[in-house]
C-alpha positions as CSV (number, residue, x, y, z in Angstrom):
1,X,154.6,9.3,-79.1
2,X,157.4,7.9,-77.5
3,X,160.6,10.0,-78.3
4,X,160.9,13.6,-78.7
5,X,162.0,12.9,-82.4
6,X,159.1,11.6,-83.2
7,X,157.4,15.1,-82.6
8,X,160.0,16.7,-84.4
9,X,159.4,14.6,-87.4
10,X,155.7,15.1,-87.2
11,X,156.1,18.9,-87.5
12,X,158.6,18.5,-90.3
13,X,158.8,15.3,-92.0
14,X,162.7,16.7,-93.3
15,X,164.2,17.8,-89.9
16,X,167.8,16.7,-89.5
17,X,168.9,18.9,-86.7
18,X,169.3,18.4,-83.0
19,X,166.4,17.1,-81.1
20,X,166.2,19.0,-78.0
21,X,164.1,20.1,-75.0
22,X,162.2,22.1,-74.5
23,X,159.6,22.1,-76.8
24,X,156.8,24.0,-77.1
25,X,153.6,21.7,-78.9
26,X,150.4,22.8,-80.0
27,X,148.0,20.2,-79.7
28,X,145.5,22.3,-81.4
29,X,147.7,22.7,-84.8
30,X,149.5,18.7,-84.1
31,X,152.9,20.8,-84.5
32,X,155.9,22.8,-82.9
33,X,155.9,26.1,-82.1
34,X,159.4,26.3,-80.9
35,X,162.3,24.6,-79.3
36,X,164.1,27.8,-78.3
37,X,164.2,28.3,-74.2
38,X,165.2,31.8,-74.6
39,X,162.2,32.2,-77.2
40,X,159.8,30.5,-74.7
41,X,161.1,32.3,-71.7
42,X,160.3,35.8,-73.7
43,X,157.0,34.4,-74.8
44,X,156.2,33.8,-71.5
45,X,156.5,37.0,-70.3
46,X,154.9,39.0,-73.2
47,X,151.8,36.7,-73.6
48,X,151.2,34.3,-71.5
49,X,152.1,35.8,-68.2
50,X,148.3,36.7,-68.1
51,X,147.5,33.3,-68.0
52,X,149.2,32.6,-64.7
53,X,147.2,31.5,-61.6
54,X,149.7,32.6,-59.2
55,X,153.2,34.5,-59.2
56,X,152.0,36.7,-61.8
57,X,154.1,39.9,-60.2
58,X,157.6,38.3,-61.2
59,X,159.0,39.4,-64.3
60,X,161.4,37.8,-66.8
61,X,162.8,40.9,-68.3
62,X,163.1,43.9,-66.6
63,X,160.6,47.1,-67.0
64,X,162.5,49.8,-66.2
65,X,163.9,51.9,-69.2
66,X,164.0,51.1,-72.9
67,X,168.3,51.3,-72.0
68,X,167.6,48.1,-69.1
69,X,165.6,46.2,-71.3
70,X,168.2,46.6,-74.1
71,X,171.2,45.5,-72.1
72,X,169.2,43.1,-70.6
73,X,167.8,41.4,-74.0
74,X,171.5,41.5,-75.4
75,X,172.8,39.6,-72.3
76,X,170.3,37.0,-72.7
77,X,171.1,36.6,-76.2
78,X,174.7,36.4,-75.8
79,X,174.4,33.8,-72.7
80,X,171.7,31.8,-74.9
81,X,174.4,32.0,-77.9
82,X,177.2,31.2,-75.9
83,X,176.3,29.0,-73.2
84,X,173.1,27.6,-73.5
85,X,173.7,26.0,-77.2
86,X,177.3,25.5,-76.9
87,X,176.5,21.9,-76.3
88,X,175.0,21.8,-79.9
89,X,178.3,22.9,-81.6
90,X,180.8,20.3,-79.4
């Protein structure tokens, strides 16, 4: 394929949103998984971190207590609601 709407249009023949990076593909299934960089950046760290050949000690979200993790994962959601897809509503 050469444009990313293509893909999108492959995975849903109906899609009239907002074409945007990054996107996840599964070449096994010839679809999307997901478009979301705070989904993928969570995904990451929960099941594919295992995968990893090397830096496999960093983490994404914090271990500490159920309260850090909380605070955390409500930060990221605000800065993914406010500034990371701002550009979608301009």
């Amino acid at each position: 394929h050469r444009h990313l709407k293509e893909l999108y249009l492959k995975a849903n023949p109906n899609f009239e949103g907002a074409i945007s990076v990054p996107l996840l593909w599964d070449t096994v299934q010839n679809t999307a998984v997901s478009n979301s960089s705070f989904g993928l950046s969570r995904m990451i760290e929960t099941q594919l971190k295992g995968l990893a050949t090397r830096n496999q000690h960093l983490e994404l979200f914090p271990s500490s207590s159920d309260a850090d993790q909380d605070e955390h994962w409500d930060f990221c959601k605000w800065l993914h609601s406010n500034v990371t897809t701002a550009v979608y509503r301009m």
